[in-house]
C-alpha positions, 0 to 999 in steps of 0.5 A: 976092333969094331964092334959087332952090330947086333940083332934081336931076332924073333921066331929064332928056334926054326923057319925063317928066323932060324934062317935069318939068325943063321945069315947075320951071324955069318955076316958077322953080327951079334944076335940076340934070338927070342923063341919059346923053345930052346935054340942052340946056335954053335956060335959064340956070338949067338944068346937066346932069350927065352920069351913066349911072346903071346904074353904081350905084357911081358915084353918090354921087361924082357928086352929093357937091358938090350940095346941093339942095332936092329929088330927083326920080328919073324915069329909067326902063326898060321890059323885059317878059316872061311867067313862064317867059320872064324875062330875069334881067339885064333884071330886075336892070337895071330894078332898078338903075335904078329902086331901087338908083339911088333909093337911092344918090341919097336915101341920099347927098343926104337928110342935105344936104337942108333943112328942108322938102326934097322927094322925089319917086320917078316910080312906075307904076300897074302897081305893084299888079300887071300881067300880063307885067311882073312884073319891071318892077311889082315894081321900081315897088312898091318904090319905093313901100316905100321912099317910105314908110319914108323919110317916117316917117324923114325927117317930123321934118325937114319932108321930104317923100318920096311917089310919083308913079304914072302910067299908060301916059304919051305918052313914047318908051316908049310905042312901045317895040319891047320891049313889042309882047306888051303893049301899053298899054290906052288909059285910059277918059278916051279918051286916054293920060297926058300927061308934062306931066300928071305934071309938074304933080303934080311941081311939086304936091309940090314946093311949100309947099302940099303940106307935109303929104304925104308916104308917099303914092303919087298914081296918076295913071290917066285912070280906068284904076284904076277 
């Protein structure tokens, strides 16, 4: 019997990487979801791994005995503010999250993954720039500086490493307290992105048919970019 390919996927207790451990194991992977709150998936080629991934320091433990065939990092957090109203630490969290988590997970699994291996980074559209969340943008934008400089690292291995960038997505952020001074644009399709919209591209790049992608960021806007 083939082996099943196996994703570590982050952010996998609700929104989009709960949408996305739910599409590759219908597509028949083995996932491994990372989330602070216990996730339940009935599947039997579904393991949680419990791990608060703002403890940066604690990653690399965490994921040494894995060694799978994809990382996907879709756990995210939202915090806006205008210029001149910053919350300094709220910035720095985005950023552990989002990047230095990014880091610390390929830095320790990239030497592990096969030939052929995939990486995925869950960016934003507001990485060109959004008024009111600069802090958030420039954390998204990184993002895709390091999918970018991985690839060229990782090409000669047949790994893959590309950005996912959708906009304002039907996920519990959406409705966010925090962001009531910015509040999402409805995309000119009529309505907002759905978290199985994002998972499907997932499992896209994932797959043999996307081998020779890799560097890119698809934004996936309803028109919203147009």
């Amino acid at each position: 019997m083939e082996k099943r390919p196996h994703a570590l996927v982050t952010g996998a207790s609700s929104g989009i990487g709960a949408a996305i451990v739910e599409r590759l194991l219908r597509d028949g992977w083995r996932v491994t979801g990372i989330s602070r709150r216990a996730v339940t998936f009935d599947h039997p080629a579904f393991e949680h791994l419990s791990l608060d991934l703002a403890d940066v320091e604690a990653i690399a433990a965490a994921v040494a005995d894995l060694a799978p065939t994809a990382l996907v990092h879709a756990a995210g957090m939202l915090k806006v503010a205008p210029l001149g109203s910053l919350d300094h630490d709220e910035g720095a969290a985005m950023w552990r999250l989002h990047v230095d988590a990014a880091e610390r997970l390929a830095d320790a699994l990239a030497p592990r993954l096969p030939q052929g291996g995939r990486i995925v980074f869950i960016g934003s559209r507001t990485a060109a720039g959004a008024a009111g969340r600069g802090q958030y943008a420039a954390t998204k934008a990184a993002l895709v500086a390091l999918a970018r400089s991985w690839a060229g690292e990782l090409a000669s291995r047949g790994i893959t490493v590309n950005v996912i960038a959708p906009a304002a997505t039907e996920t519990p952020m959406l409705n966010d307290p925090a962001r009531a001074n910015v509040t999402p644009k409805l995309p000119p399709i009529g309505r907002f992105i759905r978290p199985e919209e994002v998972a499907a591209a997932v499992a896209f790049l994932l797959s043999a048919d996307a081998a020779a992608i890799t560097g890119q960021q698809l934004v996936i806007c309803g028109g919203s970019s147009l």
